[in-house]
C-alpha positions, -999 to 999 in steps of 0.1 A, spaced: 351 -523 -36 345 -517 -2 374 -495 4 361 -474 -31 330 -470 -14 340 -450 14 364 -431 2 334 -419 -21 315 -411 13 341 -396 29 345 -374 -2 306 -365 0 313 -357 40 340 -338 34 320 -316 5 288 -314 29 310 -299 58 328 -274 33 293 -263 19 281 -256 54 310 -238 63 307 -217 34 275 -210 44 278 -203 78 304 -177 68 284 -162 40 255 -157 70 282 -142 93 292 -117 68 256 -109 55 253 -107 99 279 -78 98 268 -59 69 232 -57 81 245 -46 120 268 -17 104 237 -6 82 215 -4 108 246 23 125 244 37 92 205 44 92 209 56 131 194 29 148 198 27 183 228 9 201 201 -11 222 180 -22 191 219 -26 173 228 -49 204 196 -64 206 194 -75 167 231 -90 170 221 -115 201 190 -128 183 211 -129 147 237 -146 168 214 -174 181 199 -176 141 233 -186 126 240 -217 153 203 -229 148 216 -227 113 245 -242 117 233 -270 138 204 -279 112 232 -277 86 208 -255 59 222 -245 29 222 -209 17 189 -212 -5 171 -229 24 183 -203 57 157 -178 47 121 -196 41 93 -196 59 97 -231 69 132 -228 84 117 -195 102 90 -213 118 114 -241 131 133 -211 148 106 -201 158 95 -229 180 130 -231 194 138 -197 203 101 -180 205 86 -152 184 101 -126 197 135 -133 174 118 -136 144 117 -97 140 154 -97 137 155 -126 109 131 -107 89 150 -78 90 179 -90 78 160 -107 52 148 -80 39 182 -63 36 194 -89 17 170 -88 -5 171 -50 -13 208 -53 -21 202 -82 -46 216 -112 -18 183 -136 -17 158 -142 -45 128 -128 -22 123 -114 12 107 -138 38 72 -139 34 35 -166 34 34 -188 4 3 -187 -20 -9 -219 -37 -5 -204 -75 -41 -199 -88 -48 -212 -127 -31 -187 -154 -63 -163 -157 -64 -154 -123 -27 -149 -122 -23 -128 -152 -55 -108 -141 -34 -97 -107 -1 -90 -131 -26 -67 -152 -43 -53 -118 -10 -42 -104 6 -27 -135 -28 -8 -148 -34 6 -109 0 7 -95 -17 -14 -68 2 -20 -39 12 -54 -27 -8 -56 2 -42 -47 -23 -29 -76 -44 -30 -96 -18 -65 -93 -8 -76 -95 -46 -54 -127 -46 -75 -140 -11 -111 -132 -28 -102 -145 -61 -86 -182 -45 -123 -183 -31 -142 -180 -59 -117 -203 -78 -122 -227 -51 -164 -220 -50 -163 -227 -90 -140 -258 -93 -164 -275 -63 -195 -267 -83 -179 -276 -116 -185 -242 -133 -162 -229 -159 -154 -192 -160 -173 -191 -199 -201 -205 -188 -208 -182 -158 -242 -166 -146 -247 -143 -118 -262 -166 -102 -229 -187 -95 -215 -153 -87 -244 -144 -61 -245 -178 -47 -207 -179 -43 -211 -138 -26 -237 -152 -2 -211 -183 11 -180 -164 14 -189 -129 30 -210 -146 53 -184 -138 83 -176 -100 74 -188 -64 78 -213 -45 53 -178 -25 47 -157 -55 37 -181 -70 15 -188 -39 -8 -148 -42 -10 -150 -76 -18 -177 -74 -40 -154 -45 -59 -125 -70 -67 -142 -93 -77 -163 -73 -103 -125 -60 -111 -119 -94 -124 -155 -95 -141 -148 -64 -161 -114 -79 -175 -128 -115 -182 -152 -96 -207 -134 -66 -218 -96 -80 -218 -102 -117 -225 -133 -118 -239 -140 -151 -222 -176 -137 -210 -201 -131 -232 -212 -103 -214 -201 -80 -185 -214 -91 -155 -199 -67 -132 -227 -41 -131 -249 -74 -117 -225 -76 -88 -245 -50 -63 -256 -55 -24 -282 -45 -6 -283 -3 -2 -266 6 30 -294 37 34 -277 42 66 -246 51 56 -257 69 24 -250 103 35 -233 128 14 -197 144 16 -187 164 49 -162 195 44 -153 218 67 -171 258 67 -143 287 63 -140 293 97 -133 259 105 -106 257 78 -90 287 97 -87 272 128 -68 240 117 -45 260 100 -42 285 130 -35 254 150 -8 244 133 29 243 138 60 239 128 83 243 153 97 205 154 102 175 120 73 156 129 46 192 127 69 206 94 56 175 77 22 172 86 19 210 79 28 200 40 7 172 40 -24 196 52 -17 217 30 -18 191 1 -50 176 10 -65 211 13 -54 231 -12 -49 206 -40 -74 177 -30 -49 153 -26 -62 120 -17 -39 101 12 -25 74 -11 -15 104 -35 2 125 -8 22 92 2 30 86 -34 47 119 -44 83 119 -50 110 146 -50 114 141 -85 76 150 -87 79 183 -70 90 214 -94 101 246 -78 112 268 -101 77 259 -126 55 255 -90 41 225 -103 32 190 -91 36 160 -109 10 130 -99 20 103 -116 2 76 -95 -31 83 -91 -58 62 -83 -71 65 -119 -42 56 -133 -42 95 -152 -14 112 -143 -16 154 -143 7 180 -136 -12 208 -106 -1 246 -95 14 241 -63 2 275 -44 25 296 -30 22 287 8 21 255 -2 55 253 -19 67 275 8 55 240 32 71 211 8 100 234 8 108 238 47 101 205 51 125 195 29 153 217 44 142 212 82 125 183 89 132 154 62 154 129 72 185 126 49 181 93 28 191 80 -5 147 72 -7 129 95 -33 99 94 -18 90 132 -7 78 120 30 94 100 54 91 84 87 112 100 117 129 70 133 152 49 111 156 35 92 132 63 74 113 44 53 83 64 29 50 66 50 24 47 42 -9 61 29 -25 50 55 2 68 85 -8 100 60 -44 97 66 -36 93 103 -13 124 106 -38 146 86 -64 133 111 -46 139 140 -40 176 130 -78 183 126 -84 167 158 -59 194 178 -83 218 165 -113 203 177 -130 189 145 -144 161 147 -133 158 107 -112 134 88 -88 137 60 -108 129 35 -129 160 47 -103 182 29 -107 165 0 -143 177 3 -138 210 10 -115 211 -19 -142 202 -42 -169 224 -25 -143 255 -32 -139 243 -67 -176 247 -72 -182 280 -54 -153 292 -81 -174 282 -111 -158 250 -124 -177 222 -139 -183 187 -130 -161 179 -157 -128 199 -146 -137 186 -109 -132 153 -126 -102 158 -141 -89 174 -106 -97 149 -85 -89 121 -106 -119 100 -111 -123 71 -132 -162 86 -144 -184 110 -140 -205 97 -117 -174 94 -91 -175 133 -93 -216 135 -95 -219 128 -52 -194 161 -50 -223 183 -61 -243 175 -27 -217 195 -7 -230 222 -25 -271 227 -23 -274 260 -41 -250 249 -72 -265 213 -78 -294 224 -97 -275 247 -120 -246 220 -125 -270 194 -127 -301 208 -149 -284 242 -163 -309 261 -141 -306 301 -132 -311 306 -99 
């Protein structure tokens, strides 16, 4: 019997050592591939080097812990590292994480665990992200404000049918306590998001509360659109250049913003399948509004997109129209697009942001005779009343858009 016995644990010895070799060589490969992608997407030898000594050090801790495949790339066993080798080799781990998880190698990149929220709440962020092409990051704050007021009405005992608005202003007054004016209207906005589908989706609430859900009137901050005057508009575009990559984009992303309103999150968005020459048109098919439309593209415009393309966009397998320089050239973000727009009107001394040529793109729209209604549809608001604060830009057009006036 006693002989049986460990032969049976020598068997089980033998099987754990095999299964940690296999994994430890499975890591080493995965190792390789990522350090001759990174050659691949032009990384630098130093970062290449770099990478290898801190993946290096990753597969012994590993090794030495004896972690199976499913286990090497959680946020537990990256914190352990952590402790052992400092933070500064986490950057590499996550990187290769990620690669692995773009080619299909791990179930999910490595990333903070959320406690699962009851069904509602969850199917209300699956319904968020598919109706609003919301990014993750958006999801994830929806996801923070919702766990609060999950939390605020399982304390007090309040089911989601039987809610008031004053559970919903009791819970505002606790939980935005610590933030700006600026963050709470956000916050305020998600969760009236999740108002608006309890009633109109699920019809668990009896009535729509999400009109209820207001703050106090920020009269400071209630000022109306800024655009820039024709001669300013001239001298940002005199001050551009394209004489290297990074100004050949920026020069089509101006030019997007101006001359077809683009917001930033738009411009990021576009896509060389998007974009079509030969018809001058652009596609947007994620728009803020969810309303996708098909714009002329302008001639100097196209003549922008275009010499970008040919002289300054990275080559890449990634559809996205704009790209970061350095590898390995992932899309830029909308807010980098924002930034870069800025930037621009800042060279030639405006104190102006991008949204500014959004502005000026609806103030020119006006001056050519189009109605609140068209501006709507070109800007791609979700009502009327988005488009309504447009007609301020314009003081000698807002009475006869507004009341039908001759002036």
């Amino acid at each position: 019997m006693a002989d049986t016995q460990a032969m049976e644990t020598i068997q089980w010895i033998e099987k754990q050592l095999q299964q940690i070799q296999l994994t430890t060589r499975a890591l080493e490969q995965a190792i390789n591939d990522y350090l001759q992608w990174m050659t691949s997407q032009g990384y630098a030898n130093s970062t290449r080097e770099s990478y290898k000594q801190m993946l290096n050090k990753f597969l012994c801790f590993t090794k030495h812990r004896r972690c199976e495949w499913d286990t090497i790339f959680m946020l537990d066993t990256l914190r352990l590292f952590q402790k052992v080798r400092g933070i500064k080799h986490v950057h590499a781990v996550k990187g290769l994480a990620r690669y692995l998880f773009e080619h299909n190698k791990i179930r999910r990149p490595i990333e903070k665990t959320y406690q699962p929220l009851p069904d509602i709440y969850e199917q209300y962020l699956v319904y968020h992200a598919k109706s609003r092409q919301a990014p993750y990051r958006k999801i994830r704050q929806i996801r923070r404000v919702l766990s609060a007021f999950c939390d605020y009405l399982q304390r007090n005992t309040i089911k989601l049918s039987y809610l008031r608005i004053e559970h919903i202003d009791a819970f505002l007054a606790e939980f935005n306590v610590r933030f700006t004016p600026q963050t709470c209207r956000l916050y305020r906005c998600h969760l009236r998001g999740f108002l608006t589908y309890l009633y109109h989706q699920r019809r668990i609430l009896h009535r729509d509360l999400a009109p209820l859900v207001i703050g106090a009137p920020l009269f400071a901050q209630a000022k109306p659109p800024q655009f820039l005057r024709p001669n300013e508009v001239k001298r940002l575009f005199d001050s551009l250049e394209a004489s290297s990559v990074k100004e050949l984009r920026n020069y089509a992303m101006v030019h997007l913003a101006y001359y077809l309103g683009l917001r930033p999150q738009e411009i990021s968005l576009i896509t060389l399948d998007d974009i079509s020459f030969s018809k001058a048109e652009l596609c947007l098919r994620s728009r803020k509004s969810n309303n996708p439309i098909t714009l002329p593209l302008p001639d100097n415009t196209i003549k922008a997109i275009a010499a970008y393309i040919v002289g300054g966009r990275p080559e890449s397998t990634r559809r996205r129209l704009f790209l970061n320089l350095t590898a390995p050239h992932r899309p830029v973000s909308a807010g980098m697009v924002g930034r870069y727009i800025t930037d621009c009107l800042r060279k030639a001394g405006l104190q102006a942001t991008a949204y500014w040529l959004r502005h000026t793109y609806a103030q020119n729209l006006l001056e050519a005779g189009a109605s609140i209604y068209e501006i709507k549809e070109m800007l791609g608001h979700d009502s009327i009343e988005s488009s309504r604060k447009y007609l301020h830009i314009h003081i000698l057009l807002m009475r006869k858009v507004l009341f039908d006036e001759k002036l």
